[in-house]
Every structure is written in C-alpha cells, then in structure tokens.
C-alpha positions as CSV (number, residue, x, y, z in Angstrom):
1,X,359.5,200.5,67.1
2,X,356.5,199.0,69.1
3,X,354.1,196.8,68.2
4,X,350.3,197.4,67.6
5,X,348.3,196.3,69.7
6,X,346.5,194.2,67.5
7,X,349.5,192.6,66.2
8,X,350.7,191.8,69.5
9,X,347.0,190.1,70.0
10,X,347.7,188.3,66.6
11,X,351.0,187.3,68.0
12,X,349.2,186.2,70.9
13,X,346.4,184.5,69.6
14,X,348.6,182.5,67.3
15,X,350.7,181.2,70.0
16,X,347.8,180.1,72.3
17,X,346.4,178.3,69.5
18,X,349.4,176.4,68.7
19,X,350.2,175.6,72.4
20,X,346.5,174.4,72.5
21,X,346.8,172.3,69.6
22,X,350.1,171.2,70.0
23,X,349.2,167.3,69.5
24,X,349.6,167.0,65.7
25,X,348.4,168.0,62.4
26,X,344.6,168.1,62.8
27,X,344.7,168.5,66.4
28,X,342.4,169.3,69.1
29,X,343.3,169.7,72.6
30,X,341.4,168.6,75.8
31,X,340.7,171.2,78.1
32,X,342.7,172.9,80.7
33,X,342.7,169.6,83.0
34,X,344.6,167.4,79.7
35,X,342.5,164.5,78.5
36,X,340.2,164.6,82.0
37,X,337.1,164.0,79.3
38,X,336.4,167.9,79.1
39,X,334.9,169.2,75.7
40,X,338.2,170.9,73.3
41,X,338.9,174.1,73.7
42,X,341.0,174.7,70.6
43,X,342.2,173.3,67.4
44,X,344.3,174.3,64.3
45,X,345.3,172.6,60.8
46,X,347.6,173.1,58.9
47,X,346.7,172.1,55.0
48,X,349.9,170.5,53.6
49,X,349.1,171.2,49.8
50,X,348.2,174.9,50.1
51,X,350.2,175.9,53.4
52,X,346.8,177.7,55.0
53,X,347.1,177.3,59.0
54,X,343.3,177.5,60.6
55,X,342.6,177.6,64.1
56,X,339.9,178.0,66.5
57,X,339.9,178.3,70.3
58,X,337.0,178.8,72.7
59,X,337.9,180.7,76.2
60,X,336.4,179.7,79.4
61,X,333.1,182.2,79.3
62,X,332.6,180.5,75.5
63,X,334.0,182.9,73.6
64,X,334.8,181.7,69.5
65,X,338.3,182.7,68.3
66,X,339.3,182.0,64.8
67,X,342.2,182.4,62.4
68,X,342.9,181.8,58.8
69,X,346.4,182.8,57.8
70,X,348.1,181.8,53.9
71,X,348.3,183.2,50.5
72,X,345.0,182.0,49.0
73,X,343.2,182.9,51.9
74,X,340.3,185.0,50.5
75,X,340.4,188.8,51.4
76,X,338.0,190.4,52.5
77,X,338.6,193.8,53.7
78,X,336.4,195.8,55.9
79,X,334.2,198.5,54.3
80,X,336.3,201.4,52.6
81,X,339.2,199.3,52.2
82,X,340.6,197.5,48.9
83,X,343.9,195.9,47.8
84,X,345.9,198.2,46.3
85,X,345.2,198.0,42.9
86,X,347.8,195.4,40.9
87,X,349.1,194.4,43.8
88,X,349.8,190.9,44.6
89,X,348.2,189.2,47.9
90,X,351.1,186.6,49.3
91,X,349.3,186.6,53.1
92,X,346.4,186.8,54.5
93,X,345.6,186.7,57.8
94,X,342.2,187.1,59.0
95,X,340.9,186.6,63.0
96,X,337.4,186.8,64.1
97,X,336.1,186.8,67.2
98,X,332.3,187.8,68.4
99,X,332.2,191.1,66.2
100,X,335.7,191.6,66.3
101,X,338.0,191.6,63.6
102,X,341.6,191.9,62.3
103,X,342.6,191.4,59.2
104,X,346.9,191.3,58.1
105,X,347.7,191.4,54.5
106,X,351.0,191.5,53.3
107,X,351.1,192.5,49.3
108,X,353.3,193.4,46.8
109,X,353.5,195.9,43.8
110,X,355.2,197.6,41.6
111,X,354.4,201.0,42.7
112,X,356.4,202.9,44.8
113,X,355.7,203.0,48.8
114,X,354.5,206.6,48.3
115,X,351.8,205.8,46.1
116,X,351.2,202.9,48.2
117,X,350.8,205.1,51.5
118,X,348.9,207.4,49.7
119,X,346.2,205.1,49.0
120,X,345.7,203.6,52.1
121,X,346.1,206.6,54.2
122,X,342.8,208.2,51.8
123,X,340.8,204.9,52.3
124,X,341.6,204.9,56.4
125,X,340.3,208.9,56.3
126,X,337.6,208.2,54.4
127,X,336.6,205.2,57.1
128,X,336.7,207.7,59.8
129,X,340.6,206.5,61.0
130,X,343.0,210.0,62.7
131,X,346.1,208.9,60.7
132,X,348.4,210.3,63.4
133,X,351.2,208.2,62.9
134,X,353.3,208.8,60.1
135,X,357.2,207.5,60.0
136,X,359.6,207.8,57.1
137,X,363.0,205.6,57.7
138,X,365.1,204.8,54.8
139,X,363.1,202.6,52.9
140,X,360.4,202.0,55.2
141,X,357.6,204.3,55.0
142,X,354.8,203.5,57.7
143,X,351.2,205.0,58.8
144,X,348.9,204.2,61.3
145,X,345.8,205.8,63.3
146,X,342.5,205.1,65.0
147,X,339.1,205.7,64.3
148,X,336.3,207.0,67.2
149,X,334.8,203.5,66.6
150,X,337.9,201.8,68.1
151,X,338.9,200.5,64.8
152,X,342.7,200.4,64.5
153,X,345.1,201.2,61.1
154,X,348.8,200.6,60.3
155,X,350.1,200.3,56.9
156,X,353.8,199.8,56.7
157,X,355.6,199.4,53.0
158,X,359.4,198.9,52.1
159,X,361.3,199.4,48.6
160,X,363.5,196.0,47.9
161,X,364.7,196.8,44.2
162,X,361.6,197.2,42.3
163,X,359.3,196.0,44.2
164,X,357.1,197.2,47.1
165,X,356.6,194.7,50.2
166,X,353.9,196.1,51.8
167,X,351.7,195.4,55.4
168,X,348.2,196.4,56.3
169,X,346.6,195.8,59.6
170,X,343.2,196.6,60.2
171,X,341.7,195.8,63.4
172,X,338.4,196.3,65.6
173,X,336.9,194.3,68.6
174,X,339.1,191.8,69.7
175,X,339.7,191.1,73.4
C-alpha cells in the first residue's frame, strides 16, 4: 500500500522538526550555520503531563510550519467534516502552514467499519472530494479521494474485537 502524500509530508514535517530541535525538551535550534548567532528556525515541546508534542519551523523564504499532535488536542475539522458520532478521539494531529492544512485523527467506536466508511465517504461527497479509492482487505476497510480544490481524503478503519480503530486524513495546501 502507498502512502498519501500528505501523510508522507506529515511524516516529513515531523522529522525535520525533530532534527531541528533536537537540543532538548523546549528546544530551539540555531539556524542552518549551528549557533553562528542566526535567528531559530524551528522548535518543538513536548508537554510531559499531557503527552502533546508542538512544533514550529520557519523555511528559508519565511514560511510558518506548525504541528500539534496528542489526544486532547482540540479537533477542529474542516467544514463538512465531524467526528463520527460516539466515537472517541485518542490523536490528533493537526499542521498548518500559510492556508494549508492537514488534519490526522485517529478514533475509535463501537460501530462497525462499514458504518464508519459510510459516514465519512457522505461527508467527503458532500465537500466536493471524488472518492475514487475504495479497498476492502480483511478487516481493513479504507477510502480516499480528492476534491477539484486540491483538498485530499483518506479514511482508513480496522475491526479489533469490538471495537473500530479508525484514521482520517484531511489535507489541503501544504508545500
């Protein structure tokens, strides 16, 4: 199976952030040239009592990544979308950058991944998304799809006993 591209630029993103912080704790990095005086270019936290990782890092032409990731990181979805009703939230991963957007939530719920699909692929139609992508593998049940705007959709969710793990990616405008 491949990867989206936004998760790859999640991935990505999540990586360069920790190399650019990889002082500490609360860290921030000197720029490119290592501690030559030049204004930080990233930083990241991780808060030891919830678990939330944060982290910011500015590219060369001044351009603001930022990333929240951890369970009581507040959703908020992009218009048309909604947790899945009774689900539980346990990650959140959100990354803005300029007007760009992605937003990873893992849940899970009670229902089963049918009725989980179901939803999500009616609220990514009704958003304008071409759910062209639909995959059914033993218990893993996945759609995905892209809307004329750019905006990217993939919703993957697995049976483990009687529970529903589930993952929805929703992504637009990041370089």
């Amino acid at each position: 199976m491949t990867r989206s591209p936004p998760a790859a630029r999640l991935a990505a993103f999540t990586a360069a952030a920790l190399a650019v912080g990889a002082c500490g704790g609360e860290a921030e990095n000197a720029g490119e040239n290592g501690g030559d005086g030049a204004e930080p270019r990233g930083s990241y936290d991780i808060d030891a009592r919830t678990g939330e990782t944060s982290a910011r890092h500015t590219d060369g032409d001044g351009t603001t990544t930022t990333m929240r990731s951890g369970e009581k990181v507040p959703v908020a979805l992009p218009a048309g979308f909604a947790v899945y009703p009774g689900a539980s939230v346990t990650n959140n991963t959100r990354v803005e950058q300029a007007d760009g957007l992605l937003v990873l939530l893992n849940l899970e719920s009670d229902a089963t991944p049918q009725e989980m699909v179901s939803y999500y692929r009616n609220q990514a139609e009704a958003a304008g998304i071409d759910v062209a992508t639909s995959l059914e593998s033993g218990p893993v049940t996945m759609i995905g799809g892209e809307g004329a705007d750019g905006t990217s959709f993939s919703f993957t969710a697995t049976r483990q006993g009687a529970v529903t793990e589930a993952q929805l990616s929703i992504g637009r405008g990041l370089e």
